[in-house]
N, CA, C and O atoms as a CHARMM CRD file, in Angstrom:
* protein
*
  368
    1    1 UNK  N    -38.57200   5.70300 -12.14400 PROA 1      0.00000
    2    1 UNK  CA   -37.84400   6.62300 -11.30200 PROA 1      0.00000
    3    1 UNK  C    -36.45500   6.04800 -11.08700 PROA 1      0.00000
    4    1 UNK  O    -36.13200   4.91200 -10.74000 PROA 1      0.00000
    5    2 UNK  N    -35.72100   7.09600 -11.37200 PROA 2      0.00000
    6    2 UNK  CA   -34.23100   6.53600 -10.93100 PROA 2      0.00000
    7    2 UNK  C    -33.64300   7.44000  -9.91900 PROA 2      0.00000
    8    2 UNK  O    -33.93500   8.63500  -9.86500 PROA 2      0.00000
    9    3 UNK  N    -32.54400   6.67200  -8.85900 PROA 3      0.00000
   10    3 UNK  CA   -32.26300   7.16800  -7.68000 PROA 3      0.00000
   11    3 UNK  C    -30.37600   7.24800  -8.00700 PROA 3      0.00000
   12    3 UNK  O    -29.61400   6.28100  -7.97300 PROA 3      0.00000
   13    4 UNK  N    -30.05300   8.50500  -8.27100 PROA 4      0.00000
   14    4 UNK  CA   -28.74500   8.40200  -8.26100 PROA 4      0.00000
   15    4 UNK  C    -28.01600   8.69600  -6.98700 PROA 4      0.00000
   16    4 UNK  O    -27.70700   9.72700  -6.39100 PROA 4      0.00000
   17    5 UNK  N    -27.78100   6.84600  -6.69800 PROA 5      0.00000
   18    5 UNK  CA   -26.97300   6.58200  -5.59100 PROA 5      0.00000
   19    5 UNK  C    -26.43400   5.52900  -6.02000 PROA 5      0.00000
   20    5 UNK  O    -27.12700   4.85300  -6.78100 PROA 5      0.00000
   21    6 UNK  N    -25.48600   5.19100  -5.79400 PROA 6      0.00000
   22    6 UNK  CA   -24.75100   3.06300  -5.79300 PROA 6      0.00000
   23    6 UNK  C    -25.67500   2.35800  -5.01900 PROA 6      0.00000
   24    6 UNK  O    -26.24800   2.76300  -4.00700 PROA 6      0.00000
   25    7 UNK  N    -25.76900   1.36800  -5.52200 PROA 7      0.00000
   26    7 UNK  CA   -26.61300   0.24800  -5.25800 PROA 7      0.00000
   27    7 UNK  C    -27.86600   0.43500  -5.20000 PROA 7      0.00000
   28    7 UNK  O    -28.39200  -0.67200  -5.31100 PROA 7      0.00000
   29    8 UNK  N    -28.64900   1.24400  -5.08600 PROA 8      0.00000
   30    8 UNK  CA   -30.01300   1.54400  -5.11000 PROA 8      0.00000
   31    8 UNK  C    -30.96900   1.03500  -6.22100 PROA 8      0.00000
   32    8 UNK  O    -31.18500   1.46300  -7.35500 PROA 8      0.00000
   33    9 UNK  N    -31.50600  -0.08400  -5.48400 PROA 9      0.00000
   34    9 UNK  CA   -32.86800  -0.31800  -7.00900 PROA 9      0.00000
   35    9 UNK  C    -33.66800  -0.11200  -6.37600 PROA 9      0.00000
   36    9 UNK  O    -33.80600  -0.50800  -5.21800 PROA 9      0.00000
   37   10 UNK  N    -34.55300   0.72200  -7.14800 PROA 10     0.00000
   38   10 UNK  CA   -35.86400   0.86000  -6.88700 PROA 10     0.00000
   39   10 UNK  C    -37.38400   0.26100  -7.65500 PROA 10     0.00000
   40   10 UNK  O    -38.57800   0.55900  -7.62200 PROA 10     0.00000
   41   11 UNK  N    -36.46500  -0.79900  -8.37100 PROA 11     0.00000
   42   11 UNK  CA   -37.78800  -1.46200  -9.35700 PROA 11     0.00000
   43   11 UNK  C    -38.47800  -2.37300  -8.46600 PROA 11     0.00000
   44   11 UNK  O    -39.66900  -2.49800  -8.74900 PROA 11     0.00000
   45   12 UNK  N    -38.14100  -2.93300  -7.63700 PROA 12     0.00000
   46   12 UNK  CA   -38.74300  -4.69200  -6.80500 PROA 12     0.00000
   47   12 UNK  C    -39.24000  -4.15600  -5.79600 PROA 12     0.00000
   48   12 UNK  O    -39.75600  -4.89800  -4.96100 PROA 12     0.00000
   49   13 UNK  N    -39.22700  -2.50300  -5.54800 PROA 13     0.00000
   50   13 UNK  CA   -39.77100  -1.77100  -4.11300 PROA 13     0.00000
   51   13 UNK  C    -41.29500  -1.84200  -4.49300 PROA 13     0.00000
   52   13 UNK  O    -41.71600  -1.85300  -5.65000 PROA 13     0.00000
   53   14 UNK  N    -42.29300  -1.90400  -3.00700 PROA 14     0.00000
   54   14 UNK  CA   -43.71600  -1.76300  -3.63300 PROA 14     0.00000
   55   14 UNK  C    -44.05400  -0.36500  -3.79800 PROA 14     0.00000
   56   14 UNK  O    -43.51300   0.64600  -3.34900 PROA 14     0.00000
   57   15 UNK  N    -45.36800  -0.57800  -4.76100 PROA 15     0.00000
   58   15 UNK  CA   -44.95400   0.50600  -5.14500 PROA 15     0.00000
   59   15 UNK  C    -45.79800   2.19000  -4.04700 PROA 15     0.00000
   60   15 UNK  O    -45.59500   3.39400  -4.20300 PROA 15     0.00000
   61   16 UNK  N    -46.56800   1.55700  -3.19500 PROA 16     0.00000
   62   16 UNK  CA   -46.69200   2.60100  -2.40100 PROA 16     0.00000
   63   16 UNK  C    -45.39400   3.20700  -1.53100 PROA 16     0.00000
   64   16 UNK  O    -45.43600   4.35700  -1.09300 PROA 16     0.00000
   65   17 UNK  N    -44.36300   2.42600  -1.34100 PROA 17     0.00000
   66   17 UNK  CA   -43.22200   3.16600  -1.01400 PROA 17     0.00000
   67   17 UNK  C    -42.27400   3.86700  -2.30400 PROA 17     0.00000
   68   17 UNK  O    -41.30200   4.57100  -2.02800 PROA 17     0.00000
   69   18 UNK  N    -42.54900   3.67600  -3.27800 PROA 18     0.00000
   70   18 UNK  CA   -41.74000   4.26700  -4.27400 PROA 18     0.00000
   71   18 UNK  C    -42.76600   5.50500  -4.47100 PROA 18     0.00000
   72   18 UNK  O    -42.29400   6.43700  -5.12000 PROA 18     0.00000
   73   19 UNK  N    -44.10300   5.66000  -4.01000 PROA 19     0.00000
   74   19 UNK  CA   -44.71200   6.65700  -4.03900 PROA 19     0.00000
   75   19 UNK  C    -44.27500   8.06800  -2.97700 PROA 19     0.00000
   76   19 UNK  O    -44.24700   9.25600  -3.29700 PROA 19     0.00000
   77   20 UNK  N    -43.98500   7.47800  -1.73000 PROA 20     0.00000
   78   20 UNK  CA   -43.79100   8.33500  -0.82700 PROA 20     0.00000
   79   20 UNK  C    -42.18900   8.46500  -1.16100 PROA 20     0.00000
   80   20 UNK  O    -41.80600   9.31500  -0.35600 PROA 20     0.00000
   81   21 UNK  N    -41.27400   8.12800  -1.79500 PROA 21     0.00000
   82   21 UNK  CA   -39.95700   8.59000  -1.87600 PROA 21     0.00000
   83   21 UNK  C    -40.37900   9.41900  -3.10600 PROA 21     0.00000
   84   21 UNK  O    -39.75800  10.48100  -3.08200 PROA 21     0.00000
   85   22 UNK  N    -41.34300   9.32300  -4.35800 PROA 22     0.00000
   86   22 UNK  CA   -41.87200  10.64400  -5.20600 PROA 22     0.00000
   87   22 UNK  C    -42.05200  11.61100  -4.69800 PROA 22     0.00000
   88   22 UNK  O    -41.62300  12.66600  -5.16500 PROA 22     0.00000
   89   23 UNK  N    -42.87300  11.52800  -3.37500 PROA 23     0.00000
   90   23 UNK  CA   -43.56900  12.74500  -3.47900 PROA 23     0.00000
   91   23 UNK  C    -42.70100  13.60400  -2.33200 PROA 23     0.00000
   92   23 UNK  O    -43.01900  14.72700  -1.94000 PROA 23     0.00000
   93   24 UNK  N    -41.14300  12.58200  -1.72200 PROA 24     0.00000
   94   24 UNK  CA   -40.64300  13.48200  -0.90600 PROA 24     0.00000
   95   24 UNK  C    -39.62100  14.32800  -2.04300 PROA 24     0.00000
   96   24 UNK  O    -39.20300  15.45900  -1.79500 PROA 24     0.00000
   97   25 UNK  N    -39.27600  13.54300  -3.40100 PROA 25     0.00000
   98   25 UNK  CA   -38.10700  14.23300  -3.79000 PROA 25     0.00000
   99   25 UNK  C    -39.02900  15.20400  -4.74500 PROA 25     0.00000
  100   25 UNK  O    -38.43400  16.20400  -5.14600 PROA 25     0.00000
  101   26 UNK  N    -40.06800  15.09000  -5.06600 PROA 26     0.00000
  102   26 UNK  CA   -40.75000  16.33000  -5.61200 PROA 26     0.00000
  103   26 UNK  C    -40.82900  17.76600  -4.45600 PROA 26     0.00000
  104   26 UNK  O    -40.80300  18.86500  -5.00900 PROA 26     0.00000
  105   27 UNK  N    -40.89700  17.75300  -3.34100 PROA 27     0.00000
  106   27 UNK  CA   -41.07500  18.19400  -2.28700 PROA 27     0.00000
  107   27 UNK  C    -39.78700  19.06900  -2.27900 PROA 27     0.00000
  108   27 UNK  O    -39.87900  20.17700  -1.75100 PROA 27     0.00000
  109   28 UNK  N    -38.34300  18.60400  -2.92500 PROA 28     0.00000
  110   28 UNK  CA   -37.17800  19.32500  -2.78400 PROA 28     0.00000
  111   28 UNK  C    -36.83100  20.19800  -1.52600 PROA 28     0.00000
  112   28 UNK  O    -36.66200  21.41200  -1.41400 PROA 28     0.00000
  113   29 UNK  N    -36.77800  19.10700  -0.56100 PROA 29     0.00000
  114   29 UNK  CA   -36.51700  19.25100   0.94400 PROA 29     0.00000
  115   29 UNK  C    -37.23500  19.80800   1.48400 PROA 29     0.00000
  116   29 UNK  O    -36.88600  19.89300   2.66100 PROA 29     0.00000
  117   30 UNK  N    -38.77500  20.63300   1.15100 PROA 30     0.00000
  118   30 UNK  CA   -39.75600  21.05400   2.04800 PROA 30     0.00000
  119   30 UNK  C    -40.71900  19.94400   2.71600 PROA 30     0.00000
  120   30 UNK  O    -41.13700  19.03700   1.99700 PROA 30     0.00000
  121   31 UNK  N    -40.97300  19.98300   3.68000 PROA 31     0.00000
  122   31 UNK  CA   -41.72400  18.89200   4.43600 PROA 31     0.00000
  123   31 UNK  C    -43.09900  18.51900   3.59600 PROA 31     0.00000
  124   31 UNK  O    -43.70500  19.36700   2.94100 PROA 31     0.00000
  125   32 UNK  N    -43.52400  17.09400   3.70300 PROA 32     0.00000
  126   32 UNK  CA   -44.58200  16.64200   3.03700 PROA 32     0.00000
  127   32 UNK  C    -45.28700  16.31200   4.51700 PROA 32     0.00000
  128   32 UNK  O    -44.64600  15.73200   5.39400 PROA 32     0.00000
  129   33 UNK  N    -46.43100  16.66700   4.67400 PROA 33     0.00000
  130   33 UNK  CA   -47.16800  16.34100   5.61400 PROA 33     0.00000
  131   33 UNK  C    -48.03500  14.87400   5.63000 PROA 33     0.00000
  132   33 UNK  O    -48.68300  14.53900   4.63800 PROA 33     0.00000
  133   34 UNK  N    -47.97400  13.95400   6.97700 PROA 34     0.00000
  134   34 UNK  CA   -48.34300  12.92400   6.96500 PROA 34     0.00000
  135   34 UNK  C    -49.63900  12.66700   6.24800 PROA 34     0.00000
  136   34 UNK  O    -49.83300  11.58100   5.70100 PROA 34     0.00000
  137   35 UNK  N    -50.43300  13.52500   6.23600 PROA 35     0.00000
  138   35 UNK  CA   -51.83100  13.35400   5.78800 PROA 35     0.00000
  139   35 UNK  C    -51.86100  13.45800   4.45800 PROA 35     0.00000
  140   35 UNK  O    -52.76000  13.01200   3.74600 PROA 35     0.00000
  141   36 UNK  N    -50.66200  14.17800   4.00300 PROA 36     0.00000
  142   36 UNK  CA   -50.57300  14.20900   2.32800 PROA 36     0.00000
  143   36 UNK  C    -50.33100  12.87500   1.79000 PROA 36     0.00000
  144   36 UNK  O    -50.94400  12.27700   0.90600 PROA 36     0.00000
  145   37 UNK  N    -49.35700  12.53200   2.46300 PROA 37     0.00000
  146   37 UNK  CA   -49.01400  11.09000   1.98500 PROA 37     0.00000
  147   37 UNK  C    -50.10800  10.12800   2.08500 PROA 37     0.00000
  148   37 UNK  O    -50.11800   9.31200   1.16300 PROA 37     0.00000
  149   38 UNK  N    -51.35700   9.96100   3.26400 PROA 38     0.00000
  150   38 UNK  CA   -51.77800   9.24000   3.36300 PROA 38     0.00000
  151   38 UNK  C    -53.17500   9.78500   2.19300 PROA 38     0.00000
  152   38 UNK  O    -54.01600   9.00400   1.75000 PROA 38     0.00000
  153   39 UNK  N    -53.13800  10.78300   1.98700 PROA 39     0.00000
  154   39 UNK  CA   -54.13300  11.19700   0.85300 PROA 39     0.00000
  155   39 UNK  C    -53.68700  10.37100  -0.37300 PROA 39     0.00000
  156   39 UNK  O    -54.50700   9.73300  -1.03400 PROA 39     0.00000
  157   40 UNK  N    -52.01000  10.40300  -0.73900 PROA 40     0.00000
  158   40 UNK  CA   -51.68100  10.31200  -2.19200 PROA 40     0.00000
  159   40 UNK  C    -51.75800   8.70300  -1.99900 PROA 40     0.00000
  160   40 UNK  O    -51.98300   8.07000  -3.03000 PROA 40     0.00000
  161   41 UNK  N    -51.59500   7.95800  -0.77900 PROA 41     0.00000
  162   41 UNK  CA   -51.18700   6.50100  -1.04600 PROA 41     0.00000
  163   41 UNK  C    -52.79900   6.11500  -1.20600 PROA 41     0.00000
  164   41 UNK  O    -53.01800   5.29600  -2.09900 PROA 41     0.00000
  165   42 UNK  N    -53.88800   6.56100  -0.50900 PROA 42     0.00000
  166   42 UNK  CA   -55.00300   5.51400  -0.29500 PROA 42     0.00000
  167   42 UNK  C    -56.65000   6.40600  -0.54800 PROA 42     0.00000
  168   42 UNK  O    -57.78400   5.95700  -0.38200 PROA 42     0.00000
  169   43 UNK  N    -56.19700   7.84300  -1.01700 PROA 43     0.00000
  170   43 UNK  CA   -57.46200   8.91900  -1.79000 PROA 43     0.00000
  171   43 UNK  C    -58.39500   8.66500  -0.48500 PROA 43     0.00000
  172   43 UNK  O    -58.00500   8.48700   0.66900 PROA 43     0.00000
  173   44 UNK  N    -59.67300   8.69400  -0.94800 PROA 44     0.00000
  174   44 UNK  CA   -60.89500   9.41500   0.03300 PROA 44     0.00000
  175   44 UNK  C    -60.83100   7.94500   1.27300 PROA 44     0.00000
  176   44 UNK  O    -61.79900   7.90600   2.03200 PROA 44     0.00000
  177   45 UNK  N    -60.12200   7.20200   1.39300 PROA 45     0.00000
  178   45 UNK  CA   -60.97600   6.01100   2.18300 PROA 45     0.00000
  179   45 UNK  C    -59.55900   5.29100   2.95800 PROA 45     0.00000
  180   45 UNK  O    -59.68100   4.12500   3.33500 PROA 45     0.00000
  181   46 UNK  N    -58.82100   5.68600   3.08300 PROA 46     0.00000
  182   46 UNK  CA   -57.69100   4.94800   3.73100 PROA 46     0.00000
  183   46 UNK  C    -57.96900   3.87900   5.15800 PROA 46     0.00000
  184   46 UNK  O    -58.96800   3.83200   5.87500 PROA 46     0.00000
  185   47 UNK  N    -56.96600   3.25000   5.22400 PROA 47     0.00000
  186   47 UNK  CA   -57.38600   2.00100   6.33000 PROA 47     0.00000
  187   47 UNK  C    -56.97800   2.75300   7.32300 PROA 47     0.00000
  188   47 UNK  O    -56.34100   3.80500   7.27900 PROA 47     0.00000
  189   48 UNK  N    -57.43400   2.07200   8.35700 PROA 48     0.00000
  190   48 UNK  CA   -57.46500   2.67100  10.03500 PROA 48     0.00000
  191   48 UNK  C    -55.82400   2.64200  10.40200 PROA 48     0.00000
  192   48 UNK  O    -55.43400   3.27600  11.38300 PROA 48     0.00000
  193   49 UNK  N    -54.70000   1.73600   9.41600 PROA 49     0.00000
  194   49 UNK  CA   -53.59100   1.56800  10.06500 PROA 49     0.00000
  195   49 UNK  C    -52.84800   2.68900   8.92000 PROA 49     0.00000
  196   49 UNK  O    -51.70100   2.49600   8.51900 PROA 49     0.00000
  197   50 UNK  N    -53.52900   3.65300   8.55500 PROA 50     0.00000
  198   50 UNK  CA   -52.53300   4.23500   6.99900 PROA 50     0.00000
  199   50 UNK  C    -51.41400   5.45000   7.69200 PROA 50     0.00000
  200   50 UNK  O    -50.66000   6.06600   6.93900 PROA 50     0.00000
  201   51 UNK  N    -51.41600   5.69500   9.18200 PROA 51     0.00000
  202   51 UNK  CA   -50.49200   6.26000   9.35000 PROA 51     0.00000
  203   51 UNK  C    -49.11000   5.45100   9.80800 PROA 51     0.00000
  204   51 UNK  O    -47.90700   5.53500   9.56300 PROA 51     0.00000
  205   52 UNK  N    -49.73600   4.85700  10.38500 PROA 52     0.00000
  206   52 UNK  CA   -48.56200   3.46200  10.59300 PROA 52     0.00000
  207   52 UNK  C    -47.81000   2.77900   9.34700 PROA 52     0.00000
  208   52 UNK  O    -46.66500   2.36000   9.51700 PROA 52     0.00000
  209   53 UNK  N    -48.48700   2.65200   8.00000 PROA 53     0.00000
  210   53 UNK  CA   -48.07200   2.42500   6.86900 PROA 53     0.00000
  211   53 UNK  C    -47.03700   3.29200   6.56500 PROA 53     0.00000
  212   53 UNK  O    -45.93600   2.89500   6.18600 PROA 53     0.00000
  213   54 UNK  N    -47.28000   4.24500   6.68400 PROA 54     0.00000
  214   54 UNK  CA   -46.49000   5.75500   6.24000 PROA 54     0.00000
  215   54 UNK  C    -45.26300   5.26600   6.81900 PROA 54     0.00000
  216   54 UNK  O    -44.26600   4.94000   6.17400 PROA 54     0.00000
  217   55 UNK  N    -45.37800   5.23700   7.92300 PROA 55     0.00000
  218   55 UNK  CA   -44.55600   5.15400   8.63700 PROA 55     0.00000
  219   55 UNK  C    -43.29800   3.72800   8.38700 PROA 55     0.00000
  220   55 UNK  O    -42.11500   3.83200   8.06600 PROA 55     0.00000
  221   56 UNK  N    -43.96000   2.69100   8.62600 PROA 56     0.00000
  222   56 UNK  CA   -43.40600   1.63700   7.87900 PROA 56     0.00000
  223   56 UNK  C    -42.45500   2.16900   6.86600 PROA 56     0.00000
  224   56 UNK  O    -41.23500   2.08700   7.00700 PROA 56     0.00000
  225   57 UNK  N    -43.16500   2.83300   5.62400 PROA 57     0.00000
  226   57 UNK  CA   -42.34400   2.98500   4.42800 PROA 57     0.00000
  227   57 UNK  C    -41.30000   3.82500   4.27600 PROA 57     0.00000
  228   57 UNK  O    -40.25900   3.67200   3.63700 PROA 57     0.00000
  229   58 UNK  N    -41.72200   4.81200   4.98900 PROA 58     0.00000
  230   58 UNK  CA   -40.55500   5.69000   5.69500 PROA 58     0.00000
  231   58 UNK  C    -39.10900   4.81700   6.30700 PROA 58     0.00000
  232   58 UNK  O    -37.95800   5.12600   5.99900 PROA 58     0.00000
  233   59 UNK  N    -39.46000   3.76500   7.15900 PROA 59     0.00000
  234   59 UNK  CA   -38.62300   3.29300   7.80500 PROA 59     0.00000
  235   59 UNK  C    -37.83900   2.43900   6.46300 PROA 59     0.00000
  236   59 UNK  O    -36.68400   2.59600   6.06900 PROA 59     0.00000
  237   60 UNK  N    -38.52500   1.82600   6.11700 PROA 60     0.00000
  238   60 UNK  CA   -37.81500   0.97000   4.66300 PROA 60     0.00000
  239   60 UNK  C    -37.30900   1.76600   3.51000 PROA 60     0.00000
  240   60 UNK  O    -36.70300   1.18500   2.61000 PROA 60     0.00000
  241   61 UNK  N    -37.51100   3.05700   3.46700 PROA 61     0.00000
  242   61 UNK  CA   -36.96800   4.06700   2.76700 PROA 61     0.00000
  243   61 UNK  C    -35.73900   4.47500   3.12700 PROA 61     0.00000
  244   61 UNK  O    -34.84500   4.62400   2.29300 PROA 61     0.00000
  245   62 UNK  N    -35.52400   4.76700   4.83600 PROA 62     0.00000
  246   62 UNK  CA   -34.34600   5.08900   4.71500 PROA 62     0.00000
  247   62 UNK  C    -33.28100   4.01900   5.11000 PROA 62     0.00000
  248   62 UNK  O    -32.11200   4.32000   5.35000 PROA 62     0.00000
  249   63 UNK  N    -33.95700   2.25600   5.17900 PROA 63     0.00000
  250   63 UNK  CA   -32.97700   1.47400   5.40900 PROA 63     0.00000
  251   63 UNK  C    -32.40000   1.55000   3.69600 PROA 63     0.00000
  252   63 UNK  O    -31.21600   1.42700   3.38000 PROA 63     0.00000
  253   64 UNK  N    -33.32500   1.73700   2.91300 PROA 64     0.00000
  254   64 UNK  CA   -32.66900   1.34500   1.57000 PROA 64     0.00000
  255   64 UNK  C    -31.72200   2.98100   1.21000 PROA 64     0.00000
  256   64 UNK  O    -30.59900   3.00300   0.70600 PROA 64     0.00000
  257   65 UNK  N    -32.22100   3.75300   1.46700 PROA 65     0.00000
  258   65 UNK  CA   -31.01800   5.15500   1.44900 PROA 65     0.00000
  259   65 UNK  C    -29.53400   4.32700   2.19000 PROA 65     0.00000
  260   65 UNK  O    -28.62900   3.86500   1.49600 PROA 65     0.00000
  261   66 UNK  N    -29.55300   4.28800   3.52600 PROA 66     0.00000
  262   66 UNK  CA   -28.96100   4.24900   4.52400 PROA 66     0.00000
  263   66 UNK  C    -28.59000   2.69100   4.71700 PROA 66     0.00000
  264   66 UNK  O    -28.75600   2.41100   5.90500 PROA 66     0.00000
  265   67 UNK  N    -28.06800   1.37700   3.84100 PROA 67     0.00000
  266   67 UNK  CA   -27.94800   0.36000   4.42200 PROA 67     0.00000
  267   67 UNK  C    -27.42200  -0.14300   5.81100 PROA 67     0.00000
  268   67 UNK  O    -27.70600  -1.19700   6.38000 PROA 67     0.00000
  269   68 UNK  N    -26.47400   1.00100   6.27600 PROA 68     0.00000
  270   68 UNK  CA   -25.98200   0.70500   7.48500 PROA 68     0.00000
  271   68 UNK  C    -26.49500   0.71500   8.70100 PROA 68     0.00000
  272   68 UNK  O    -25.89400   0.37800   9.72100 PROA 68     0.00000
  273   69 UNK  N    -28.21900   1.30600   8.59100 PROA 69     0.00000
  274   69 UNK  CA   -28.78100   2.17500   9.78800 PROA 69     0.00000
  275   69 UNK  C    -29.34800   0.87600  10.38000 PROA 69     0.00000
  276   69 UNK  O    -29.85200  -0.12200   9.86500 PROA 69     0.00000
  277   70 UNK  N    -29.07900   1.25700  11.69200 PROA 70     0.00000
  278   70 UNK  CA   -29.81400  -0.10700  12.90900 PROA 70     0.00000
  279   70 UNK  C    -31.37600   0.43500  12.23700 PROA 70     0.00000
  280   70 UNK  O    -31.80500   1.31800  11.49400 PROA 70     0.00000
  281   71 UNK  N    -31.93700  -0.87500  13.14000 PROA 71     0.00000
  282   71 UNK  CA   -33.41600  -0.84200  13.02000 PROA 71     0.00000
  283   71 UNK  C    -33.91200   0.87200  13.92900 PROA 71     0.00000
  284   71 UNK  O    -33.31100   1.40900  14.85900 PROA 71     0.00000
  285   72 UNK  N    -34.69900   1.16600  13.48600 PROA 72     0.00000
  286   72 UNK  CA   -35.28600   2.43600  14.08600 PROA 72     0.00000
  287   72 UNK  C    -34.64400   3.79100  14.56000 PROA 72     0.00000
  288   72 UNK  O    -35.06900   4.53800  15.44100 PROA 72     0.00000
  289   73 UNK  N    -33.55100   3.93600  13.79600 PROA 73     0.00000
  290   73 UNK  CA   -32.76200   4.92700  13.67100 PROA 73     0.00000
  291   73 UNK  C    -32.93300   5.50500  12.53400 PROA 73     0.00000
  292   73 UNK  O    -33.00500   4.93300  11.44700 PROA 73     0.00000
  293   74 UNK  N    -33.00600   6.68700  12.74200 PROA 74     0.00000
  294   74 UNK  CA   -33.47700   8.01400  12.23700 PROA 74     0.00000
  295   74 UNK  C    -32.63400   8.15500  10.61200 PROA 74     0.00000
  296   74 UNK  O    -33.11800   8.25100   9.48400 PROA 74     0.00000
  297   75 UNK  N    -31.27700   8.12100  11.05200 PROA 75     0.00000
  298   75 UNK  CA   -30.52300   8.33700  10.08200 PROA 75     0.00000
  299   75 UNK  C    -30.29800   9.68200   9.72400 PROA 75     0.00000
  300   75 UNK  O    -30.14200  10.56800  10.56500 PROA 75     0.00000
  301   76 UNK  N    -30.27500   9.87000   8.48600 PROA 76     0.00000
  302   76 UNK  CA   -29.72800  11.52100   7.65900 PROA 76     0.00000
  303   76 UNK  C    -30.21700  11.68000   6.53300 PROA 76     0.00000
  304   76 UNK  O    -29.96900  12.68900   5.87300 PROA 76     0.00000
  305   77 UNK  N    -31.21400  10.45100   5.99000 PROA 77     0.00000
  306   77 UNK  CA   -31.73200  10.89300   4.75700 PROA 77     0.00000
  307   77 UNK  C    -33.02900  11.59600   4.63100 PROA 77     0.00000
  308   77 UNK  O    -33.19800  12.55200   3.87500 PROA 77     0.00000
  309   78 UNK  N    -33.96400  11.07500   5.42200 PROA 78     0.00000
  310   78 UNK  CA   -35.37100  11.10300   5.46700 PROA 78     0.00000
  311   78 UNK  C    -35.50500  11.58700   6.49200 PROA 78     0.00000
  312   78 UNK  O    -34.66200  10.99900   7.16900 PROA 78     0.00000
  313   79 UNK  N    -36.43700  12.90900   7.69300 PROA 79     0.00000
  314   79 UNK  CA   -35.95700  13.20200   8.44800 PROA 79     0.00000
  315   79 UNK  C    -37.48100  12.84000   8.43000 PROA 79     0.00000
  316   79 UNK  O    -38.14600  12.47600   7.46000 PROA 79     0.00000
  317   80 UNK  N    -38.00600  13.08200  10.13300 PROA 80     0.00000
  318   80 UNK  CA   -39.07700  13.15000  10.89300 PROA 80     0.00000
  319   80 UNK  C    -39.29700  15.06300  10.70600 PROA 80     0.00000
  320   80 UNK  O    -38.24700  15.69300  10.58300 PROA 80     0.00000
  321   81 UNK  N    -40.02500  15.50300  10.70000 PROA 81     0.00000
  322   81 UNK  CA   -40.69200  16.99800  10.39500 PROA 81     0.00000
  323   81 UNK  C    -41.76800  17.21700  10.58000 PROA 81     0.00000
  324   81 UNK  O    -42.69000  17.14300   9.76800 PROA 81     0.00000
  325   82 UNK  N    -41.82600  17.69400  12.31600 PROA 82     0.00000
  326   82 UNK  CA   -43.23700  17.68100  12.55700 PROA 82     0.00000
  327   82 UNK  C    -44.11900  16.86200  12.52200 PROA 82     0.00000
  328   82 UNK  O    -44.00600  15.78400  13.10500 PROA 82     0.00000
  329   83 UNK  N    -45.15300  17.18900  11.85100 PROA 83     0.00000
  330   83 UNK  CA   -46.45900  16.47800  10.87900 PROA 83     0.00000
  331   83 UNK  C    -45.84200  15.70000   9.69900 PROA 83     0.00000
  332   83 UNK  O    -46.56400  15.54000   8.71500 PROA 83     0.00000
  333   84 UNK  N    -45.01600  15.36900   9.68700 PROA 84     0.00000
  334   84 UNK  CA   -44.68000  15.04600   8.55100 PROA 84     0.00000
  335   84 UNK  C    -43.02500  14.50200   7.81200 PROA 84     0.00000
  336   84 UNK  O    -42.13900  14.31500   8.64500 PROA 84     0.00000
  337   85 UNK  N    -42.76000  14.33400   6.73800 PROA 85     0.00000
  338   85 UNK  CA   -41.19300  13.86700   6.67700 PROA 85     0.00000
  339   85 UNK  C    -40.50600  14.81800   5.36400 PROA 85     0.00000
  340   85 UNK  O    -41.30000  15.31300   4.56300 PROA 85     0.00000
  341   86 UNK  N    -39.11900  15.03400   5.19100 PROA 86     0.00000
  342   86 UNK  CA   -38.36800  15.67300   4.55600 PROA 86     0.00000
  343   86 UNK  C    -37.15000  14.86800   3.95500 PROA 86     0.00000
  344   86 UNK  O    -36.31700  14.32300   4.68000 PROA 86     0.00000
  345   87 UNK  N    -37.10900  14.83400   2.61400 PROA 87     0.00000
  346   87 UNK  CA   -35.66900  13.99300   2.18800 PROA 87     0.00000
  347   87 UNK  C    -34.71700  15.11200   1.91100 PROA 87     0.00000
  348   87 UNK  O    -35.03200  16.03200   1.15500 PROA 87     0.00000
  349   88 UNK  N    -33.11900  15.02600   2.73500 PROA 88     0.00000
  350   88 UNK  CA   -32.37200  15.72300   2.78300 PROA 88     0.00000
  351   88 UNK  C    -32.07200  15.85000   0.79600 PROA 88     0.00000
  352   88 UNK  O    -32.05500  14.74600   0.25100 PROA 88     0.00000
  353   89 UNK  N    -31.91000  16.79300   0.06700 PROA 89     0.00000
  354   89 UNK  CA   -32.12500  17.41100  -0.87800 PROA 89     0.00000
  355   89 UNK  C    -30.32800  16.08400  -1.64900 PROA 89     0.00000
  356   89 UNK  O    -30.42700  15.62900  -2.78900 PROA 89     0.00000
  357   90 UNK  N    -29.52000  15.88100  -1.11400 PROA 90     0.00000
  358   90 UNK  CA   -28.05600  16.27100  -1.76100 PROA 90     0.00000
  359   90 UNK  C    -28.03700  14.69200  -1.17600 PROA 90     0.00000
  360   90 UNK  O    -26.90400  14.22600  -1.05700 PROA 90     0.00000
  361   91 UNK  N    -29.16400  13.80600  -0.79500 PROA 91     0.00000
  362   91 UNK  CA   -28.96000  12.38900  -1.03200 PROA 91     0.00000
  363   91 UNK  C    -29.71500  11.65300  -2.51400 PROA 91     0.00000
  364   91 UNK  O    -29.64400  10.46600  -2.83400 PROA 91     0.00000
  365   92 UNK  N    -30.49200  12.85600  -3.32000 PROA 92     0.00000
  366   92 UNK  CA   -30.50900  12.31300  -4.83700 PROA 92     0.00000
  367   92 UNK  C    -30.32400  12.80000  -5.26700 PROA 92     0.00000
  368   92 UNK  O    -30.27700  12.57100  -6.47500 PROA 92     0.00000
């Protein structure tokens, strides 16, 4: 997968977060629901912490979109949506 932005590698990322930045830019700015993600990262049996994971990767997703963003700020790439998260369409 390649991310056309400057500076962006995405090879040394693990790869359950290079999963959830797939399945947001397949998504083409419609919301992916948390439970989807936690379906696609961990199928019938996920761990007790797999929404918190999500979440995690989310957060390391949009520090690597967004290098400038303080810790736990939202930013403009990756949005919070409901149930779920949205990558603004015109950041890949």
């Amino acid at each position: 997968m390649r991310l056309l932005r400057p500076n962006v590698d995405l090879t040394d990322r693990p790869p359950r977060e290079r999963l959830v930045l797939a399945s947001l830019i397949a998504a083409r700015g419609r919301t992916v629901p948390t439970g989807e993600l936690v379906d696609l990262l961990w199928g019938e049996e996920p761990p007790s912490t797999a929404v918190n994971k999500v979440q995690r990767h989310v957060g390391e997703l949009r520090r690597l979109l967004e290098p400038e963003l303080p810790a736990r700020a939202t930013g403009s790439a990756v949005h919070g949506a409901g149930e779920g998260y949205r990558l603004d369409p015109t950041v890949v």
